[in-house]
C-alpha positions, 0 to 999 in steps of 0.5 A: 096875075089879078087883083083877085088871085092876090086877094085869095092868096093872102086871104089863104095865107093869113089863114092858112086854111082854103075853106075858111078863106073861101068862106071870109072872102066870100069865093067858092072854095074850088074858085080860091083853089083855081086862084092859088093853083093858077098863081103856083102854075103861071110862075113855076113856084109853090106858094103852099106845103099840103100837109095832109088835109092843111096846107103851110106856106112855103118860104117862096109864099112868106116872101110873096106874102109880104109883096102881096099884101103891099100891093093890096094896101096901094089898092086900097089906098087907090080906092080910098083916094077915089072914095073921098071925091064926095067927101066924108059921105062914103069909103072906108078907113082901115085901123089897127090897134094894139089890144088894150086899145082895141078893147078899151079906149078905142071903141067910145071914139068909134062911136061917136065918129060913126054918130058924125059920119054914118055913112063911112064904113071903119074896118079895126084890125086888132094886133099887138104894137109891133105887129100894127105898125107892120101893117101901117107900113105895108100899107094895110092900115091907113092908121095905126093906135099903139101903146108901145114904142115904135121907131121907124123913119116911115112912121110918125107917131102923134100922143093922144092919151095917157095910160096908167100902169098897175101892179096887181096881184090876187092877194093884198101886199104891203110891202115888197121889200127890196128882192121882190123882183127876182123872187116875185113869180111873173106873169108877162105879155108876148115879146112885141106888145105894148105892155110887154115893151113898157115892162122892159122898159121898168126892168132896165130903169130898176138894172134888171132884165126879163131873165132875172126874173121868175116867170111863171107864164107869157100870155098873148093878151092882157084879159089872159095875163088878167085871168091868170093873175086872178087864178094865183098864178102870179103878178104881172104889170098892166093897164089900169083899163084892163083891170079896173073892174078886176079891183073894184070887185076885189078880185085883184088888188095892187101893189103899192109902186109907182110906175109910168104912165104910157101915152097912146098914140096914133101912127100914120106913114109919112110919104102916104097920104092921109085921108079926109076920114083919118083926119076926121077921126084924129081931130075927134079924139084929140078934142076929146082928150085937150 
């Protein structure tokens, strides 16, 4: 077994398709073929369905998957370690954010990081919170940037920044009265993300859960939870930063209540070692934010 097959393996699996594979990874179609065909042989075990002309991973390719991948991130945190010999002049440091960091807050501090360090490459993978701190512990991401709650003994978690909350709705309303939960029509996030975890959070504070309400749609991203409350559809809970163009346009409106902030944080895991660029980048955004 390579690091190369590996490579290809879970490039396919992500994926689950070997011409796009082929093409991310940067590998001939027939050598990704090769790659898995030689995996499946050596060790007697299919790692993928062919489904017509798609092709799914069996259960034996979920667990691989997860193996995989770990190896990868030792990998990666091997090179990354060896990269940091000539200090901050070279490498590569791996994050994963949460969506409405990825495309909000996150992006100014990656600018000016990369104004102090130009030569140091930042690759962001964007998931939703629970999903983050998977591949921070796997080891796929050096440093994660959440907003929702995580409990993991592995994972330590520092406060960055707040994040306010807002009520929004298309059309203006003064006065919820005192039903306005069970009788609102909602539109929510997947279960796993940040805003989804804060929601719940609100519900349980108020003696309600997600089954007492009226929900309309479960949306995968805030900018579609923030479209299809724009369209009418219903109301929904989101962050201030994903909304603020929305209302100073009039396109939204909030709903007078008062909701809690939320702090973004960073995610590190505490027996792996962190590099020279992720604290660089964590002591960046910390002066930023006194």
């Amino acid at each position: 077994m390579t690091l190369e097959q590996l490579r290809i393996f879970v490039g396919v699996a992500e994926r689950e398709h070997m011409t796009k594979a082929a093409e991310s990874l940067n590998v001939t179609q027939s050598a990704a073929s090769a790659a898995i065909a030689a995996l499946e042989s050596r060790y007697g075990v299919a790692l993928f369905h062919r489904v017509g002309r798609g092709i799914e991973l069996t259960e034996a390719g979920r667990e691989f998957l997860e193996e995989a991948r770990g190896v990868l991130g030792s990998v990666a945190s091997a090179e990354l370690t060896l990269s940091q010999l000539g200090g901050l002049t070279r490498g590569t440091l791996r994050l994963v954010a949460s969506h409405t960091i990825a495309g909000y807050w996150l992006p100014r501090h990656l600018a000016a990081f990369r104004e102090r360090h130009p030569r140091l490459t930042v690759e962001v993978a964007v998931a939703n919170t629970q999903q983050s701190a998977k591949r921070v512990l796997n080891g796929m991401a050096e440093l994660g940037f959440v907003e929702g709650a995580v409990e993991h003994p592995a994972l330590e978690r520092w406060p960055l920044a707040q994040d306010r909350m807002v009520l929004v709705s298309r059309i203006p309303a003064e006065d919820l009265g005192e039903d306005w939960l069970g009788k609102a029509r909602w539109i929510l996030r997947e279960p796993g993300s940040g805003t989804r975890s804060t929601f719940e959070e609100i519900l349980r504070q108020r003696g309600k859960r997600i089954e007492d309400l009226d929900v309309a749609l479960t949306l995968p991203s805030n900018e579609s939870v923030r479209t299809a409350v724009e369209a009418g559809a219903g109301i929904a809970v989101l962050p201030e930063l994903v909304v603020a163009r929305a209302l100073s346009t009039g396109a939204l409106h909030t709903i007078p209540l008062p909701l809690p902030e939320r702090t973004f944080s960073a995610l590190l895991h505490r027996e792996r070692r962190v590099s020279q660029a992720a604290k660089a980048l964590l002591d960046l955004i910390q002066d930023s934010h006194p």
